[in-house]
C-alpha positions in Angstrom: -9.2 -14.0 -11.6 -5.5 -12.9 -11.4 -3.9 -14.4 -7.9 -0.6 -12.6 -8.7 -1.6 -8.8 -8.6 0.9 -7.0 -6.7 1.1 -2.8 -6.6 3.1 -2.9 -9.4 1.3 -4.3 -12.2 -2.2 -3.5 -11.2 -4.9 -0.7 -11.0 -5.0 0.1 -7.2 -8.6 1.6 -6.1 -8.9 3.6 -2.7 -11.9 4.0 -1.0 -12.6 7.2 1.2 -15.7 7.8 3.4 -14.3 11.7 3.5 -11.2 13.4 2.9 -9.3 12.2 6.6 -10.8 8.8 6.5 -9.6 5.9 4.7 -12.2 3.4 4.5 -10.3 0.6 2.2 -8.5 -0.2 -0.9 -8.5 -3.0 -3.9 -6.4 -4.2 -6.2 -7.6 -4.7 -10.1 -6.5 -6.5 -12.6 -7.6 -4.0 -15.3 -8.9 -0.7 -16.0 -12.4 -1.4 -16.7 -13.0 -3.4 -12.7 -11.8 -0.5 -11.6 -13.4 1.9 -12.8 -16.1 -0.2 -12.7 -15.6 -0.9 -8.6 -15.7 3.0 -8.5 -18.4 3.7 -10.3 -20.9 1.1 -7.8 -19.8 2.7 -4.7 -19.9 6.2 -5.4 -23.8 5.7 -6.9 -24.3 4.0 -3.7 -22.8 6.1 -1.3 -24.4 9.0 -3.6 -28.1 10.4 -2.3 -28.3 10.7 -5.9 -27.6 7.6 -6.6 -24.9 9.3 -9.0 -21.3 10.0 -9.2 -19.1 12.8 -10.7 -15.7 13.2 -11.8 -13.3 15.5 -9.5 -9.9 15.1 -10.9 -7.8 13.4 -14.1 -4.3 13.3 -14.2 -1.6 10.9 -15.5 -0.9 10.0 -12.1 -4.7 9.3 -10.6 -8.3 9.4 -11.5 -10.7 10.7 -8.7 -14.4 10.4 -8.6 -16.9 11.6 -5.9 -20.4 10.2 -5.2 -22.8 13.4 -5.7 -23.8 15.4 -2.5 -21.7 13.3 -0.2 -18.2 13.0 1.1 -17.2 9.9 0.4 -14.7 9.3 -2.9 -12.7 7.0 -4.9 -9.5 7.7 -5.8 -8.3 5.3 -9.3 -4.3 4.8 -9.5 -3.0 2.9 -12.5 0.0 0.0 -12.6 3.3 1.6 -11.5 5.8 1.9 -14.5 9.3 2.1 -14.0 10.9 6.1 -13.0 13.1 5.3 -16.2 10.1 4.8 -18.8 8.1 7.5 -17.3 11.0 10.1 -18.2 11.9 8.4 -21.7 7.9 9.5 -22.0 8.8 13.1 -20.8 11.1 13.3 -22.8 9.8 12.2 -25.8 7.3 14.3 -25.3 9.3 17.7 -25.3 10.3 16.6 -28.5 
């Protein structure tokens, strides 16, 4: 277990009972916890027991648990505002 994870280097997971109600959030040391965290609690906040994917960007990954209102929203490690436009960049190229 990483002691050092800060909001910079690692995979921040919100938890939301609906869309106006935080409910809480963790930090992860890498992608697969958190997507794994996510997963757990949308199948058990799910009727269903199942959850569904909502939104994908580079910014966030959101998953819902089927016929309810809670979510998870998935943020990866923060990366500098100067590497993220050498990548914009690049990428017009």
């Amino acid at each position: 277990m990483n002691n050092n994870l800060t909001e910079q280097n690692s995979w921040k997971v919100l938890f939301y009972e609906n869309v106006d109600e935080f409910y809480e959030g963790y930090l992860f040391g890498s992608k697969e916890d958190a997507l794994k965290a996510a997963l757990e609690f949308c199948k058990q906040m799910s009727p269903k027991k199942r959850s569904e994917l909502i939104k994908v960007n580079a910014d966030k990954l959101v998953l819902g648990a089927r016929n309810s209102t809670e979510y998870v929203v998935i943020k990866p490690p923060d990366t500098k505002p100067s590497e993220r436009l050498k990548k914009k960049r690049m990428q017009r190229w």
